[in-house]
C-alpha positions as a printed Julia matrix, in Angstrom:
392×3 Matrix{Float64}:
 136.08   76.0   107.94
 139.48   78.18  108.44
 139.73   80.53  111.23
 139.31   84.17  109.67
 143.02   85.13  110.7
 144.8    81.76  109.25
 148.07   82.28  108.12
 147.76   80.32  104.75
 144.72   82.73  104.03
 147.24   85.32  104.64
 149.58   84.74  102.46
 146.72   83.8    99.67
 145.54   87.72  100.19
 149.44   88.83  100.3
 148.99   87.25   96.91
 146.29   88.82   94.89
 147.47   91.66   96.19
 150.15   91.37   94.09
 147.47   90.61   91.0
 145.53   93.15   91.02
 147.18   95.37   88.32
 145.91   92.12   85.85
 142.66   91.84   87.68
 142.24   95.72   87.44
 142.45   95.29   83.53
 140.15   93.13   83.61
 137.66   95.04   85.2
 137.89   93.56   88.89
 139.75   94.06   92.0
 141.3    91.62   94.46
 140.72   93.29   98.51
 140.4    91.85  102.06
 136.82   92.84  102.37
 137.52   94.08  106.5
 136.11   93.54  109.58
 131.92   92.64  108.37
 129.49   90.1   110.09
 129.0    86.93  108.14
 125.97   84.46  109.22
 126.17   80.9   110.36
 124.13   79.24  107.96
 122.2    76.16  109.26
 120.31   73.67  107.87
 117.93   74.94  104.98
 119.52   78.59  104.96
 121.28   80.33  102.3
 123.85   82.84  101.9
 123.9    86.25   99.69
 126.54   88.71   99.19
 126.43   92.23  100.27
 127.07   94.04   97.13
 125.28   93.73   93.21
 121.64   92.35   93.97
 123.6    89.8    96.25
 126.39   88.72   93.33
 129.05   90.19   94.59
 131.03   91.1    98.11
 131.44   89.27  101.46
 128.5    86.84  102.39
 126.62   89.26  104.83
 122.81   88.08  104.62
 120.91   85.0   105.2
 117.55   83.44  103.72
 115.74   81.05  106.01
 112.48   78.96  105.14
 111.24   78.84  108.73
 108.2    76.55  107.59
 104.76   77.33  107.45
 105.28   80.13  104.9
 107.45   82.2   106.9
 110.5    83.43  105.07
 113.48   84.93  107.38
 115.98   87.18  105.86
 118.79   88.41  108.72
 121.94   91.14  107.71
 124.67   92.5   110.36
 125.98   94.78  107.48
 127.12   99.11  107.24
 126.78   99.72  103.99
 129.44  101.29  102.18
 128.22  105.32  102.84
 128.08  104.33  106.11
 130.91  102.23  107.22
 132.38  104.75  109.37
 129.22  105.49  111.57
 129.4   104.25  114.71
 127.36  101.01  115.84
 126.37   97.67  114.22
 122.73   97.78  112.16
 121.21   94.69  112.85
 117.89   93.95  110.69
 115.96   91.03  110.2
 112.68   90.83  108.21
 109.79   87.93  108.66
 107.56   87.94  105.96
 104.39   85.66  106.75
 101.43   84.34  104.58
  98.63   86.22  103.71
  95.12   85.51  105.75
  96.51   84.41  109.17
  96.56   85.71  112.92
 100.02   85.66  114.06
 101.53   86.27  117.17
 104.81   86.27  118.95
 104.7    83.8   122.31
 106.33   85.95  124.5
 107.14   89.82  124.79
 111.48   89.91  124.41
 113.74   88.86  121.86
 117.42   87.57  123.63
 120.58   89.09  122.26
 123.8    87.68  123.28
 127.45   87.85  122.59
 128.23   84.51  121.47
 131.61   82.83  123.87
 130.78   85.26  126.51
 127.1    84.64  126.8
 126.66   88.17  127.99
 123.19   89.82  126.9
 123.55   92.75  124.55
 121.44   95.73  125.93
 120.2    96.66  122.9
 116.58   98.0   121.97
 115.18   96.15  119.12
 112.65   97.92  116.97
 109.68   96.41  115.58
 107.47   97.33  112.8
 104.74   95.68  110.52
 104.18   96.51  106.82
 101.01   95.48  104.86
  99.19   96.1   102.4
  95.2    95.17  101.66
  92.71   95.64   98.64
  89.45   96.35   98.46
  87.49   97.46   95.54
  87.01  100.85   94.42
  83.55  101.62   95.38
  83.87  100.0    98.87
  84.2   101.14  101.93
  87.35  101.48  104.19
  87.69  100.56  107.44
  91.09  101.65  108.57
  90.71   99.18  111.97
  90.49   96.2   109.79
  92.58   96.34  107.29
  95.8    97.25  109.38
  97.21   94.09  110.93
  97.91   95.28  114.38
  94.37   97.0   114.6
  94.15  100.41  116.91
  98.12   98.87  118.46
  99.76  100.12  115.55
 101.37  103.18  115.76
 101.96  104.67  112.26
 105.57  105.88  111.52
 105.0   108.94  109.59
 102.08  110.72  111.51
 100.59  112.32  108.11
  99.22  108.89  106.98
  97.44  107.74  110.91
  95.27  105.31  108.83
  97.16  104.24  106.05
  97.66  105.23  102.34
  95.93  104.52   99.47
  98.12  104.33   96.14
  96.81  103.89   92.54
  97.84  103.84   89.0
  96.33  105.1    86.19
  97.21  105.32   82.06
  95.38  107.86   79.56
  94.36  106.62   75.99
  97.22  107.57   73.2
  97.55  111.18   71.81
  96.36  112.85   75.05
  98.9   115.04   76.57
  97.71  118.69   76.76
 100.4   121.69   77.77
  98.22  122.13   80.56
  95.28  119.72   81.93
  93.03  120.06   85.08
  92.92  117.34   87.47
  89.51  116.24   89.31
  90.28  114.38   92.4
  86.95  112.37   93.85
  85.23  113.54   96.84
  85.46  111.3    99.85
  82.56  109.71  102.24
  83.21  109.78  105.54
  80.8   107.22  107.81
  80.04  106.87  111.19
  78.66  109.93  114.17
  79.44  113.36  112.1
  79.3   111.59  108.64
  80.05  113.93  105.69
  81.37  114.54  102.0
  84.82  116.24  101.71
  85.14  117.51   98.46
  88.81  118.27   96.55
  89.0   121.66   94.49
  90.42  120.78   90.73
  94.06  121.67   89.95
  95.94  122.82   87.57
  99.15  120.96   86.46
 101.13  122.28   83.31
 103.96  120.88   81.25
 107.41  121.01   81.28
 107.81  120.06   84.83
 111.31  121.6    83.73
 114.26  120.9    81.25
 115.38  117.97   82.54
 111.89  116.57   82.89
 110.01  117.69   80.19
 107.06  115.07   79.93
 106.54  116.0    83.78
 103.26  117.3    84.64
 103.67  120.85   88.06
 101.33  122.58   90.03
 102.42  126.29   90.41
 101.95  125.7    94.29
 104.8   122.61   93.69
 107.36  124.59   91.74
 106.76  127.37   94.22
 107.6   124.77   97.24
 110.73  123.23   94.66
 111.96  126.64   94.82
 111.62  127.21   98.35
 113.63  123.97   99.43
 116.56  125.1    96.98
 116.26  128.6    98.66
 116.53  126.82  101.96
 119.04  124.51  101.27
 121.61  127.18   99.36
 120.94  128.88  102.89
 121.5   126.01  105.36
 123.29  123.62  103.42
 125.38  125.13  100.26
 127.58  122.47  100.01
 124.92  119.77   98.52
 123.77  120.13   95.27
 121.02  122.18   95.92
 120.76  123.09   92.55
 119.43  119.95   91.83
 116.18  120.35   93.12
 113.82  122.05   91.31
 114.9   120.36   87.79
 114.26  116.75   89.14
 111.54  116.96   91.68
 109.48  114.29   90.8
 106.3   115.44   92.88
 103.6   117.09   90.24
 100.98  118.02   93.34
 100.31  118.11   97.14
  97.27  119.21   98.14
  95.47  119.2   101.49
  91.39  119.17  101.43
  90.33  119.33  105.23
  91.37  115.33  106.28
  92.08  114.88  103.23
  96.22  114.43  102.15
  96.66  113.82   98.46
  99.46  113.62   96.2
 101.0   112.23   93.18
 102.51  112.47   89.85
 101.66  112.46   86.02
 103.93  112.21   83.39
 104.68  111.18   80.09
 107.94  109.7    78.77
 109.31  111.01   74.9
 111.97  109.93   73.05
 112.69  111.28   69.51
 111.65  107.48   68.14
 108.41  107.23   69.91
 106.07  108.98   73.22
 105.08  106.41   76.24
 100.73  107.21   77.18
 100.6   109.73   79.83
 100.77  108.05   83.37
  99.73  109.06   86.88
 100.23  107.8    90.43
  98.02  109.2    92.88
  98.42  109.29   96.93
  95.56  109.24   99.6
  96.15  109.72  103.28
  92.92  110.1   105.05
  93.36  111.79  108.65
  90.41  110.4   109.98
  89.82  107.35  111.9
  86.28  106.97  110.39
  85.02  104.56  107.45
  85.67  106.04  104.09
  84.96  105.54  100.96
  85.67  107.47   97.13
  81.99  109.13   96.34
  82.79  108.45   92.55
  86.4   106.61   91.84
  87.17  108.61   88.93
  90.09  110.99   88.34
  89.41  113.49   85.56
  91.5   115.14   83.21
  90.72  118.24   81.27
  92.3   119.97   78.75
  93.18  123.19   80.0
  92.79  124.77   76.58
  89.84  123.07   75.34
  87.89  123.57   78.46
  85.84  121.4    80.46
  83.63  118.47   78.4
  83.59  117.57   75.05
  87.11  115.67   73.65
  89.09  117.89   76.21
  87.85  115.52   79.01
  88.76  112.14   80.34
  87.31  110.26   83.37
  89.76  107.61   84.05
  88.36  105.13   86.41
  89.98  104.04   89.37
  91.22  100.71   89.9
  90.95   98.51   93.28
  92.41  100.13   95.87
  95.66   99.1    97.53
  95.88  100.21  101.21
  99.66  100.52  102.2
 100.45  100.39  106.75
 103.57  100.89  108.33
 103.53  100.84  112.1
 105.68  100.42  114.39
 104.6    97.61  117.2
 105.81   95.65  119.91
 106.89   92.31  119.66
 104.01   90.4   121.17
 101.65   92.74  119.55
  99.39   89.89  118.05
  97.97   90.57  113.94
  94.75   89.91  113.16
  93.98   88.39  109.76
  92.97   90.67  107.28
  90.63   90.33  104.61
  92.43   90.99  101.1
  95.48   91.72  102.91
  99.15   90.44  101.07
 101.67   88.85  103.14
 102.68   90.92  106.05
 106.07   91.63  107.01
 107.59   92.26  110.47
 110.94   94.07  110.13
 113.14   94.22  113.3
 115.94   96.81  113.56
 118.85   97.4   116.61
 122.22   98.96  116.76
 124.72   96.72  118.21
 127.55   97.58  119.94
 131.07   98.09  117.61
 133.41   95.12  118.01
 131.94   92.64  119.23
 133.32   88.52  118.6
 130.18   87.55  117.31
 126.34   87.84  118.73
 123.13   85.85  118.33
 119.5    86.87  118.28
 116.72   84.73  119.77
 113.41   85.26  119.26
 110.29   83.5   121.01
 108.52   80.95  119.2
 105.67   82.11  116.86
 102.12   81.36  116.87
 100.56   81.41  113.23
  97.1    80.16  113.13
  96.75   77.1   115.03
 100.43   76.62  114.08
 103.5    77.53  116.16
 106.9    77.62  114.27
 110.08   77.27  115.89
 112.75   80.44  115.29
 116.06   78.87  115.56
 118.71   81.56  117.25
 120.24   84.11  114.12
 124.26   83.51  114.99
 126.96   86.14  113.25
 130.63   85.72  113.49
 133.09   88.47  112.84
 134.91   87.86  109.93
 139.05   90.07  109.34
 140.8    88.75  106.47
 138.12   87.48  103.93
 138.91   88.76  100.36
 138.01   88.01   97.15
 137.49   89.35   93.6
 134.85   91.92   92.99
 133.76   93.38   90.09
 133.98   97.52   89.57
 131.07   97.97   88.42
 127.63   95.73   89.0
């Protein structure tokens, strides 16, 4: 392989350079990429670009098959917003199977300058995301379904024990100006157990003009025009005006632990209408076993009143808990029961300028398997160029 600063490469630069008003017309551009990180691809790995869903742009991430099911995808890459913030972003993400204890076997990760040798003192982050199922009427047990157990320490403190996400359609023709929504009352087991109900609420359409199938609460176009007050106040040079046309939110609504959320909407064109959708949030802010009392959403047709035609009970489908914690790196995972295949993201700013750098992590127990990590090696790359398309 040429040395990034080779003089033949150069001159080859020097030359499309020279090309680009014909490459322009043709809707691409010849440019030295600059100074970027581009991976050392061993044996079994595979290179993607930065730029395009990986098309297009220097090669700036890697793809690994570590074996045993565990994918390894590695990036030493600004993107293009923030190429003049200071630092390196360094990120690479593990995904492992489904259904197995994992565990790394030991507590650091090495970073080095590669020539040098000298250790980078930087802190690496490390978080797990997951995701488990369990079926509507069932109960959840926070503790078990989030793969590193009471360790885990969610990132965003309003979901402690996860979120709950579902999806649900209404039969064709049913899209009142204004509909009342019926969450489900929640269980809560163990010492103190208890029923927390959820008052109905009303959501009416327009959300605005530029979303006119979108379903509002008046409390969420009340907050919508709060932020844009606050932002023409604090910040008047964004486009604060922006923000109450296309907030996407249609409710929030807190109910004692209770945190729930979501959107409906329905999608018209002049040729035809999409069914009325929603996507509904639960973050329970309880620690205890919970469970929907009935997992039903109804919808009620604020002008034919409750019953009758004007009413649907939609049923929920099987629930899909969502975690996000951050951990330590030998923080073992336990395996959990109708969980997806977790992923372990780890995230550290490097220092600007450096030659090149390696990351080494400890081997990593999975199962009654241990798989081997070989090192993650980056090299600074100068005068790559090629030709990129305007437009992806």
């Amino acid at each position: 392989m040429a040395h990034p600063e080779h003089p033949v490469r150069r001159r080859a630069l020097l030359g499309g350079a020279l090309a680009l008003p014909l490459l322009a017309a043709a809707g691409c551009v010849a440019l030295p990429y600059g100074p970027y990180y581009r991976p050392v691809a061993g044996p079994g790995a595979r290179l993607r670009r930065a730029w395009c869903q990986g098309q297009a742009g220097p090669e700036t991430q890697v793809e690994i098959d570590a074996g045993a099911g565990v994918r390894v995808v590695a990036s030493a890459h600004r993107e293009g917003p923030k190429r003049d913030e200071p630092g390196l972003p360094l990120r690479v993400e593990l995904t492992l199977p489904a259904g197995l204890p994992a565990h790394f076997l030991g507590e650091r990760a090495a970073l080095r300058e590669t020539g040098s040798g000298r250790t980078l003192e930087a802190a690496i982050g490390v978080r797990v995301i997951a995701s488990a199922r369990v079926a509507a009427d069932a109960w959840v047990e926070p503790l078990r379904l989030r793969p590193a157990g009471g360790a885990g320490r969610p990132r965003d403190p309003r979901r402690p024990h996860g979120l709950l996400r579902a999806r649900f359609q209404a039969p064709a023709g049913f899209a009142p100006a204004a509909m009342t929504l019926q969450l489900p009352a929640v269980q809560l087991g163990g010492p103190g157990s208890g029923t927390l109900a959820t008052p109905p609420l009303l959501l009416r359409r327009p959300g605005s003009d530029r979303r006119p199938g979108d379903y509002r609460s008046d409390a969420e176009q009340q907050h919508l025009r709060e932020r844009e007050a606050a932002c023409r106040r604090d910040t008047p040079r964004l486009a604060c005006e922006n923000i109450v046309p296309y907030g996407e939110r249609s409710f929030s609504l807190a109910a004692g632990a209770l945190q729930w959320s979501g959107q409906w909407q329905r999608f018209e064109t002049a040729a035809r209408a999409e069914p009325l959708r929603g996507d509904v949030e639960l973050a329970v802010q309880d620690m205890r076993p919970w469970r929907l009392a009935e997992p039903v959403v109804q919808l009620t047709d604020a002008a034919a009143g409750a019953g009758g035609a004007g009413t649907l009970r939609l049923p929920f489908p099987a629930l899909d808990l969502l975690f996000d914690d951050d951990i330590t790196l030998a923080t073992p995972l336990q395996a959990v029961p109708g969980g997806g295949a977790p992923r372990l993201l780890l995230e550290a700013t490097l220092p600007d300028g450096l030659p090149g750098f390696e990351l080494a992590l400890p081997p990593l127990q999975l199962g009654s398997e241990r798989v081997e990590l070989a090192p993650l090696r980056f090299e600074r790359r100068l005068f790559d160029g090629g030709v990129e398309p305007l437009n992806c």
